[in-house]
PyMOL Python script that loads the backbone (N, CA, C, O; Angstrom):
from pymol import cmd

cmd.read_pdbstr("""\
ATOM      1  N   UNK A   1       0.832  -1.178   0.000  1.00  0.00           N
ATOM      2  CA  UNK A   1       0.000   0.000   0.000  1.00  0.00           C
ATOM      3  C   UNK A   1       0.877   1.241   0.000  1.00  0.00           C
ATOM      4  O   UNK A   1       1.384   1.570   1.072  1.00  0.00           O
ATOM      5  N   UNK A   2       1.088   1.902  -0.994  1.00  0.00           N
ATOM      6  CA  UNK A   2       2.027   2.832  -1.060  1.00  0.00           C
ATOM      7  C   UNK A   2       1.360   4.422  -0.676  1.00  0.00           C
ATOM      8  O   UNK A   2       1.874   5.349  -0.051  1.00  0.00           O
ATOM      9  N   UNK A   3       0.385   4.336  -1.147  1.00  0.00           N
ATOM     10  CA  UNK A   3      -0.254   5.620  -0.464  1.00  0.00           C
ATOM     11  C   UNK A   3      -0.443   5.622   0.890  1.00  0.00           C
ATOM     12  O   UNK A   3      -0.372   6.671   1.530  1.00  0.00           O
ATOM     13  N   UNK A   4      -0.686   4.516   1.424  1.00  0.00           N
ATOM     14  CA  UNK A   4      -0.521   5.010   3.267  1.00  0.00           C
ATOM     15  C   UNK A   4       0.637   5.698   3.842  1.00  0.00           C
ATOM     16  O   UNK A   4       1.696   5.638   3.218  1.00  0.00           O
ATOM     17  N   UNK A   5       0.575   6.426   5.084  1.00  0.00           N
ATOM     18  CA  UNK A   5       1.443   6.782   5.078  1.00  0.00           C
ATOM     19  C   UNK A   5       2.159   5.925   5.996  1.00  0.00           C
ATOM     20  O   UNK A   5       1.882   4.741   6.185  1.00  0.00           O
ATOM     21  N   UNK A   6       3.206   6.646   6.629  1.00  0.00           N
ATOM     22  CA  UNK A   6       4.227   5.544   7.416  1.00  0.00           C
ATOM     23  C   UNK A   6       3.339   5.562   8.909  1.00  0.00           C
ATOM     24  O   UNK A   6       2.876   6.627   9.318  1.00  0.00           O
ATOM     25  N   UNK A   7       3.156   4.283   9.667  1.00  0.00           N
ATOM     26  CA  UNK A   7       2.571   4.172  10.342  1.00  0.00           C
ATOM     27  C   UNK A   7       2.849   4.818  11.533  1.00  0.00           C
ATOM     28  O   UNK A   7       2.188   5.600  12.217  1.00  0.00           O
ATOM     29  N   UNK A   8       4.221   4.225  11.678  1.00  0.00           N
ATOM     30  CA  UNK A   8       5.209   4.445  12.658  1.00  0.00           C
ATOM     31  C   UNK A   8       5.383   6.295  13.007  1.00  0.00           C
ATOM     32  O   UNK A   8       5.534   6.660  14.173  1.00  0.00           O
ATOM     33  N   UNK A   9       5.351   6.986  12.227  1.00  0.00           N
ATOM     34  CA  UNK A   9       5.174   8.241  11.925  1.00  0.00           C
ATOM     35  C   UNK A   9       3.569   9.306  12.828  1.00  0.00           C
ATOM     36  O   UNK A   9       3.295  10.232  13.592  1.00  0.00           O
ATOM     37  N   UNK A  10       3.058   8.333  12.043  1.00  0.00           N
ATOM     38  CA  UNK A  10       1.520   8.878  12.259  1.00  0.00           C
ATOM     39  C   UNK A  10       1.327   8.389  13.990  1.00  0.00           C
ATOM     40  O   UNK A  10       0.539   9.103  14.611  1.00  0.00           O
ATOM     41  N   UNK A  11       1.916   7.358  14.704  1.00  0.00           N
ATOM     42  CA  UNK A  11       1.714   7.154  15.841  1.00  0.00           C
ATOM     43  C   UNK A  11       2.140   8.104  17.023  1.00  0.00           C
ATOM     44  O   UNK A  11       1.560   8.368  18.076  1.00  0.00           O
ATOM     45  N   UNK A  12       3.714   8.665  16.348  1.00  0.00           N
ATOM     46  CA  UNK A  12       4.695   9.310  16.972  1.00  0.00           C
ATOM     47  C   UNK A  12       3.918  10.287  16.817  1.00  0.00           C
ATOM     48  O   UNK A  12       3.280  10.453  17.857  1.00  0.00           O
ATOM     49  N   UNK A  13       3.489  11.465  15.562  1.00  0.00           N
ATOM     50  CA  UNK A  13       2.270  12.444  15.847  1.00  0.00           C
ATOM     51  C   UNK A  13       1.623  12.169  16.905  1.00  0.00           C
ATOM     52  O   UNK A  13       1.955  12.532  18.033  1.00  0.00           O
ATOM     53  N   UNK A  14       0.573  11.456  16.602  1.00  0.00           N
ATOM     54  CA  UNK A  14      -0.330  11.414  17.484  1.00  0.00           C
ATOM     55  C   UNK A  14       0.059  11.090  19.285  1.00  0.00           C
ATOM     56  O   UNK A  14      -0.688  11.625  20.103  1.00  0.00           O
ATOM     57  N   UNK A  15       0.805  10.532  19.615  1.00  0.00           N
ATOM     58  CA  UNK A  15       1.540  11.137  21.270  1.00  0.00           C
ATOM     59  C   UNK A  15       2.193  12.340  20.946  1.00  0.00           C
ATOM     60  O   UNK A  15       2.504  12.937  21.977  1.00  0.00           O
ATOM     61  N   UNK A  16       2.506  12.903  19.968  1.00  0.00           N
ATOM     62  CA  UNK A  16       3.219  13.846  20.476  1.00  0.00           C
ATOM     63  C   UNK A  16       2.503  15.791  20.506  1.00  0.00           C
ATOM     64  O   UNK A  16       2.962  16.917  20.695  1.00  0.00           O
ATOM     65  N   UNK A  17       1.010  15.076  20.149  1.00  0.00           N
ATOM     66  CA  UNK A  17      -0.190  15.987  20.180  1.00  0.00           C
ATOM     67  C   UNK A  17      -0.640  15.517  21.784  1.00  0.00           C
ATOM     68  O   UNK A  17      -0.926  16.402  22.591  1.00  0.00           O
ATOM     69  N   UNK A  18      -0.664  14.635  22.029  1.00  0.00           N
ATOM     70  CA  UNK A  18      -1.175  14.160  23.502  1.00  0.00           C
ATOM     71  C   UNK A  18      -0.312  14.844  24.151  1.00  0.00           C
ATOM     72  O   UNK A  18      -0.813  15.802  24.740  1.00  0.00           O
ATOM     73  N   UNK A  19       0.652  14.739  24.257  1.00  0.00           N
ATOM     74  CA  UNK A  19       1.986  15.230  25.559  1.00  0.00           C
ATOM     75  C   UNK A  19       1.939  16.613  25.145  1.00  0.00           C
ATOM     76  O   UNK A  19       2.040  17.421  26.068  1.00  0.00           O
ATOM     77  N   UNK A  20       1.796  17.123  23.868  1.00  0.00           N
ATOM     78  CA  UNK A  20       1.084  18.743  23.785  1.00  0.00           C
ATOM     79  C   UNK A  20       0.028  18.995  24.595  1.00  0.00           C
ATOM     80  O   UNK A  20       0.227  19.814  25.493  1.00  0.00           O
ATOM     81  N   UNK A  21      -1.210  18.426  24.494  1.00  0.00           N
ATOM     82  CA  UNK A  21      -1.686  18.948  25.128  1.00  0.00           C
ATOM     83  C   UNK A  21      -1.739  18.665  26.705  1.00  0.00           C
ATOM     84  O   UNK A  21      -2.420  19.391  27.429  1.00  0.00           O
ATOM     85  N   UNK A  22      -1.026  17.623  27.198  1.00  0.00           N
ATOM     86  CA  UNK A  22      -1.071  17.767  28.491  1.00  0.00           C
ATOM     87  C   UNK A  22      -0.212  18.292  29.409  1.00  0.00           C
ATOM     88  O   UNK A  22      -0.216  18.310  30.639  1.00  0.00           O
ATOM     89  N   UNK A  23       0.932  18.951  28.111  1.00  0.00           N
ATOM     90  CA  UNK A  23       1.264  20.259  28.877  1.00  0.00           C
ATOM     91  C   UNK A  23       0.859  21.134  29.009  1.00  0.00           C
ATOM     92  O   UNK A  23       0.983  21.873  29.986  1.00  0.00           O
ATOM     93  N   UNK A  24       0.030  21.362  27.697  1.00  0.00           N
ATOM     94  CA  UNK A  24      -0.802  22.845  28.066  1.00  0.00           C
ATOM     95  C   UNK A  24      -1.915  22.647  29.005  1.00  0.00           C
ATOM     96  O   UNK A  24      -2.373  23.668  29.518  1.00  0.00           O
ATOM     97  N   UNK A  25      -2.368  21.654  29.282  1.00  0.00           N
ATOM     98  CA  UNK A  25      -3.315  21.288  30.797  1.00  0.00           C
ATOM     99  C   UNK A  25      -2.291  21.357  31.832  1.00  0.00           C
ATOM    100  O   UNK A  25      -2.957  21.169  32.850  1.00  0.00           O
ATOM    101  N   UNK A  26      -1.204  21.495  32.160  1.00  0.00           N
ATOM    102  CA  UNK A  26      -0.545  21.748  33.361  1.00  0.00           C
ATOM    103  C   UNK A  26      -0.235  23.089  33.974  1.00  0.00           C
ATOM    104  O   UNK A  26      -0.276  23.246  35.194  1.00  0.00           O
ATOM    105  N   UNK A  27       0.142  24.267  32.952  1.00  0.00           N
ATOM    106  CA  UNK A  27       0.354  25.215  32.728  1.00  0.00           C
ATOM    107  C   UNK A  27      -1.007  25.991  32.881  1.00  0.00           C
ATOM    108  O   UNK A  27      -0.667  27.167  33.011  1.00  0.00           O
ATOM    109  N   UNK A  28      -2.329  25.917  32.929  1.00  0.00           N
ATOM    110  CA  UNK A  28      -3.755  26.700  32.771  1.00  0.00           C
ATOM    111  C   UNK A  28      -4.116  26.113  34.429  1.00  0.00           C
ATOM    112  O   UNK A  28      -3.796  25.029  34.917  1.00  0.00           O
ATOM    113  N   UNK A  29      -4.981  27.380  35.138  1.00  0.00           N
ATOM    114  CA  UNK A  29      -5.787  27.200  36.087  1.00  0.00           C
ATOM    115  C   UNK A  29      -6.977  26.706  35.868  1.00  0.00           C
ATOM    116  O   UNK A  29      -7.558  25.935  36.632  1.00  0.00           O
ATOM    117  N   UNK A  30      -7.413  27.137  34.786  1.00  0.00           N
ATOM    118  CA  UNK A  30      -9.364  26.628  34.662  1.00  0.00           C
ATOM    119  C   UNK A  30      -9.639  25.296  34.530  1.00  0.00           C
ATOM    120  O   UNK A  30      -9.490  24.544  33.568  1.00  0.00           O
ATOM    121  N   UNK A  31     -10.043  25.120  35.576  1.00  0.00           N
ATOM    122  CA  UNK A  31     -10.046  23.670  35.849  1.00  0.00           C
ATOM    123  C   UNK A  31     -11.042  22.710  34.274  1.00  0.00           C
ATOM    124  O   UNK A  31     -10.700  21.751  33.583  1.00  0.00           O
ATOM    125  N   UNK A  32     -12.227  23.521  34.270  1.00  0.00           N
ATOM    126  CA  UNK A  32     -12.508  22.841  32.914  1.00  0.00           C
ATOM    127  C   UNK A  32     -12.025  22.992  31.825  1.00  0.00           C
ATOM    128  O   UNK A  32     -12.596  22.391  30.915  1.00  0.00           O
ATOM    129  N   UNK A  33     -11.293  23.498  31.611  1.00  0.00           N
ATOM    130  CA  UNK A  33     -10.432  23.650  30.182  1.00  0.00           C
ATOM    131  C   UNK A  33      -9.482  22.179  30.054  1.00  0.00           C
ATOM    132  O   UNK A  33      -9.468  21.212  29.292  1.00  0.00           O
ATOM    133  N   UNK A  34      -8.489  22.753  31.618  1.00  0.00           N
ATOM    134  CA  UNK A  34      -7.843  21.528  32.116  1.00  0.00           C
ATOM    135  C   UNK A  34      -8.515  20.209  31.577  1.00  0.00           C
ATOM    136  O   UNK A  34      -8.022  19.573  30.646  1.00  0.00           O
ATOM    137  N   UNK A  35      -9.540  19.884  32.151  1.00  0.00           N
ATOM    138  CA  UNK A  35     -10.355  18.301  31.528  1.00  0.00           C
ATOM    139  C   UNK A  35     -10.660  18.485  30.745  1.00  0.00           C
ATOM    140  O   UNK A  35     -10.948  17.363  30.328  1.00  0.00           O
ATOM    141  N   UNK A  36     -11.025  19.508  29.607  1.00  0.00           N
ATOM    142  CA  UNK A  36     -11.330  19.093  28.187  1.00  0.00           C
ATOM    143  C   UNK A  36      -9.834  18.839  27.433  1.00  0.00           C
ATOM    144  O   UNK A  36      -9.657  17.829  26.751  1.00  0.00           O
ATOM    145  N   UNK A  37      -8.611  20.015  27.654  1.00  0.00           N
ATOM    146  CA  UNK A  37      -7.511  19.122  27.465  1.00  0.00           C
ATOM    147  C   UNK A  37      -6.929  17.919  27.482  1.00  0.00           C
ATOM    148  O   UNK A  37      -6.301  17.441  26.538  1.00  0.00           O
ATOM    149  N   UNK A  38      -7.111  17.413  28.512  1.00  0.00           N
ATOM    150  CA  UNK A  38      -6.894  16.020  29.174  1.00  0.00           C
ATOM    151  C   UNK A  38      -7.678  15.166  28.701  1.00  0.00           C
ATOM    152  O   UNK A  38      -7.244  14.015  28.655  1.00  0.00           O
ATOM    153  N   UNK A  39      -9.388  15.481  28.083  1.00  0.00           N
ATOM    154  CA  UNK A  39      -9.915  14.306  27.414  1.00  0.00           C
ATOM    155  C   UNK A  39      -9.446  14.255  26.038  1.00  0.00           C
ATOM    156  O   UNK A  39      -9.441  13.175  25.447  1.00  0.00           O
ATOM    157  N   UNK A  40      -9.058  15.307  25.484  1.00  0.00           N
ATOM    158  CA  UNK A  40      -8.629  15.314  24.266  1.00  0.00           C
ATOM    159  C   UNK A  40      -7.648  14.427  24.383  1.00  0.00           C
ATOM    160  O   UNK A  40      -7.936  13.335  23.893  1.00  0.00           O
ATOM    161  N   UNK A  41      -6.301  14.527  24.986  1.00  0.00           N
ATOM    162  CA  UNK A  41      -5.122  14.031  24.614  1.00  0.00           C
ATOM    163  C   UNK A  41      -5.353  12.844  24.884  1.00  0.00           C
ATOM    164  O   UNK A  41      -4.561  12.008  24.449  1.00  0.00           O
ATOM    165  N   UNK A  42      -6.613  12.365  25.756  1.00  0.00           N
ATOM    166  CA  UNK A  42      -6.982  10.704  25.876  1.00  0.00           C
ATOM    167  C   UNK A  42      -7.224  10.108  24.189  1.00  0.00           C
ATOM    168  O   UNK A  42      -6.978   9.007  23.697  1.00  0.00           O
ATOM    169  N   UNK A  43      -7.631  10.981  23.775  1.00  0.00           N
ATOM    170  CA  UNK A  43      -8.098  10.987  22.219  1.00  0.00           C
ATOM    171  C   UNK A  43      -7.113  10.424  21.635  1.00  0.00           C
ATOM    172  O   UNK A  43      -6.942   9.215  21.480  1.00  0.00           O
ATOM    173  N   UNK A  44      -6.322  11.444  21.238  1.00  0.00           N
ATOM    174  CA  UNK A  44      -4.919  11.119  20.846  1.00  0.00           C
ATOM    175  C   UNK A  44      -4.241  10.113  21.062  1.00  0.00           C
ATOM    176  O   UNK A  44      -3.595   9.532  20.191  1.00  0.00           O
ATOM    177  N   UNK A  45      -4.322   9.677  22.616  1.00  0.00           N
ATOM    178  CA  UNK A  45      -3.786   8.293  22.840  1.00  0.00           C
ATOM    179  C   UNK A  45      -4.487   7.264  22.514  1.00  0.00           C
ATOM    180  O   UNK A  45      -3.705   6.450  22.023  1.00  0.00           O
ATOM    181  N   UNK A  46      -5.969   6.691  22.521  1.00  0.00           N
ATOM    182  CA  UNK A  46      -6.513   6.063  21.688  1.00  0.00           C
ATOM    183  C   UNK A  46      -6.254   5.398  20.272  1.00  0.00           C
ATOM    184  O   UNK A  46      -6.194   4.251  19.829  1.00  0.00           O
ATOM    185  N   UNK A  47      -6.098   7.045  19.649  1.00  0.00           N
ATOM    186  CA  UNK A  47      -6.104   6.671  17.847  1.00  0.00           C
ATOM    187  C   UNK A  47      -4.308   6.298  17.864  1.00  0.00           C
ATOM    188  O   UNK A  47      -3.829   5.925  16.793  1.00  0.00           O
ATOM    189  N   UNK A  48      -3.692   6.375  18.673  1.00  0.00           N
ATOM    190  CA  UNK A  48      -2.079   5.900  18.307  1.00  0.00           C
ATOM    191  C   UNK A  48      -2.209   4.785  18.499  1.00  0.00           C
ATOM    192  O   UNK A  48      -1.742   3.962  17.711  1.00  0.00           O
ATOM    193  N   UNK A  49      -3.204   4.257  20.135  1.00  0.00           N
ATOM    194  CA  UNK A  49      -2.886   2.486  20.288  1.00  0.00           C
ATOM    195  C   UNK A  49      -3.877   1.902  18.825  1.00  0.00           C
ATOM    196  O   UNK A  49      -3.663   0.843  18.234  1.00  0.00           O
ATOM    197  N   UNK A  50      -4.894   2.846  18.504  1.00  0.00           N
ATOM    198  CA  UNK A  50      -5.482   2.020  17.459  1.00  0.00           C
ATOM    199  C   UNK A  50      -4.584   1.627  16.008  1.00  0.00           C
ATOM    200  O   UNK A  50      -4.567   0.614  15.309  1.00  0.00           O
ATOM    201  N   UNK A  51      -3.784   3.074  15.919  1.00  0.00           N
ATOM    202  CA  UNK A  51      -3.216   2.668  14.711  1.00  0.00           C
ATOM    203  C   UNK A  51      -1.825   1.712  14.533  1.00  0.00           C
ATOM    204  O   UNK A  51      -1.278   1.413  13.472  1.00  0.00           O
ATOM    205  N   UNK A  52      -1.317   1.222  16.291  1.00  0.00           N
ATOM    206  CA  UNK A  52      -0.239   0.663  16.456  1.00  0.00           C
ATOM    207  C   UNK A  52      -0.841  -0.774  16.485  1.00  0.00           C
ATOM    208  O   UNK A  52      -0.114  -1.720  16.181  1.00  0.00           O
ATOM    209  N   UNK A  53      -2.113  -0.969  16.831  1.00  0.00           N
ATOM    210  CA  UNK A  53      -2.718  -2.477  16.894  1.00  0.00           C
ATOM    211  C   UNK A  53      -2.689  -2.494  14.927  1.00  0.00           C
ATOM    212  O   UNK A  53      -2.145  -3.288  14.160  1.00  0.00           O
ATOM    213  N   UNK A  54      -3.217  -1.710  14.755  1.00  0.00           N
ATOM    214  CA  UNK A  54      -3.593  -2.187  13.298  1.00  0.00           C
ATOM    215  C   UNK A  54      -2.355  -2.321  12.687  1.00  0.00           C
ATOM    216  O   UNK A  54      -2.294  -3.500  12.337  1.00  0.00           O
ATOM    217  N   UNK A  55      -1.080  -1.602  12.292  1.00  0.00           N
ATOM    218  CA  UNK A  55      -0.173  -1.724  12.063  1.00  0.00           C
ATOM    219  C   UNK A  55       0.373  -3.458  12.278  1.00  0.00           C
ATOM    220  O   UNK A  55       0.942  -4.181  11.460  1.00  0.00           O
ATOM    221  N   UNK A  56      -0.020  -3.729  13.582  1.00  0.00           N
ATOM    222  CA  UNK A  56       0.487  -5.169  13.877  1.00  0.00           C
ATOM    223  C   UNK A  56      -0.130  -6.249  13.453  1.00  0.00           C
ATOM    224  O   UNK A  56       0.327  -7.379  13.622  1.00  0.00           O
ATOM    225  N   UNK A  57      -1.172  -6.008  12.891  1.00  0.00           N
ATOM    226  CA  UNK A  57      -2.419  -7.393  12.590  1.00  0.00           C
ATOM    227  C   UNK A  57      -2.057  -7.361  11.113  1.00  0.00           C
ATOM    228  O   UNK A  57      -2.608  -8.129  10.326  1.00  0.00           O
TER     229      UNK A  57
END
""", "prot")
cmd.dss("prot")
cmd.show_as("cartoon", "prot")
cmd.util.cbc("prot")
cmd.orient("prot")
């Protein structure tokens, strides 16, 4: 499949949008911002284990 892109790549993005944003949830007082940050970057971590399972199957 030559049009996909590199998997390995797209995983490393995607933590490295997570650990973005859960620095910028460390750095902010508002506590709900804080948890919408933090659910996001759950996000992020999700679609990396998804695309690292698929990668492996």
């Amino acid at each position: 499949m030559a049009n996909q892109p590199d998997i390995t790549t797209t995983v490393d993005i995607a933590i490295a949008n997570a650990a973005r944003l859960l620095y910028n949830a460390e750095t902010i007082t508002d506590l709900a911002l804080m948890e919408r940050l933090e659910r996001l970057a759950d996000s992020w971590v999700a679609i990396a284990q998804f695309l690292h399972e698929r990668d492996k199957a």
